[in-house]
N, C-alpha and C positions, 0 to 999 in steps of 0.2 A: 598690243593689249596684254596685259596680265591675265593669268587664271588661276584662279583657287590651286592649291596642293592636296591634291588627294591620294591617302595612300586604305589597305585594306582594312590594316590595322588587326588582325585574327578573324576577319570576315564581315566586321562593324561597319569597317569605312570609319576615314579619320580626317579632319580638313587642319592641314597645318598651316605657321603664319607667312609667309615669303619673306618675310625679312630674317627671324630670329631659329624658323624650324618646328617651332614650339605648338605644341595639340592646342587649334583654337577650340575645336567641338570636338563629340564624338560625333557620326554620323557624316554624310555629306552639304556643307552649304555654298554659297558663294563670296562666304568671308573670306579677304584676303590678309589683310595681320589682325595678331594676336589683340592689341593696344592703339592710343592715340599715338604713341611714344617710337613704335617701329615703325607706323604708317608717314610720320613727320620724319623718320631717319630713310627711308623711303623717297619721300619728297624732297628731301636737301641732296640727296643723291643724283638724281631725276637734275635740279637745276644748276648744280655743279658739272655735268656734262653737257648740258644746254651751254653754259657759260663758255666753256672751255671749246666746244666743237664751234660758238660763236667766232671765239678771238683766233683760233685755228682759220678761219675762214677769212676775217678781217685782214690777221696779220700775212698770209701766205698768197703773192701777187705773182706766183708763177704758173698758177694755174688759169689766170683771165683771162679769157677769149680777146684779141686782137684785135 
């Protein structure tokens, strides 16, 4: 599970995005990016390792139980 980035900020508290770093607030919330735009680069990320840890599983027959 993901968690917000919170940093002090000069004693404010700051909620940054997980993908880009970027101040989404000041204060603390449980916003995780900044944008629609880092949240979807986020998600193609996400299914891109999904994909690859799939075919890594398909394609590798030395590990099947007997």
């Amino acid at each position: 599970m993901i968690k917000p980035i919170h940093k002090l900020n000069n004693g404010n508290g700051a909620t940054l995005c997980n993908c880009c770093s970027k101040i989404i607030s000041i204060g603390l919330t449980d916003a995780l990016y900044c944008d629609d735009k880092c949240e979807s680069k986020h998600r193609a990320k996400i299914l891109m390792f999904l994909k690859q840890m799939d075919n890594e599983v398909h394609n590798n027959n030395s590990n099947l139980n007997k």
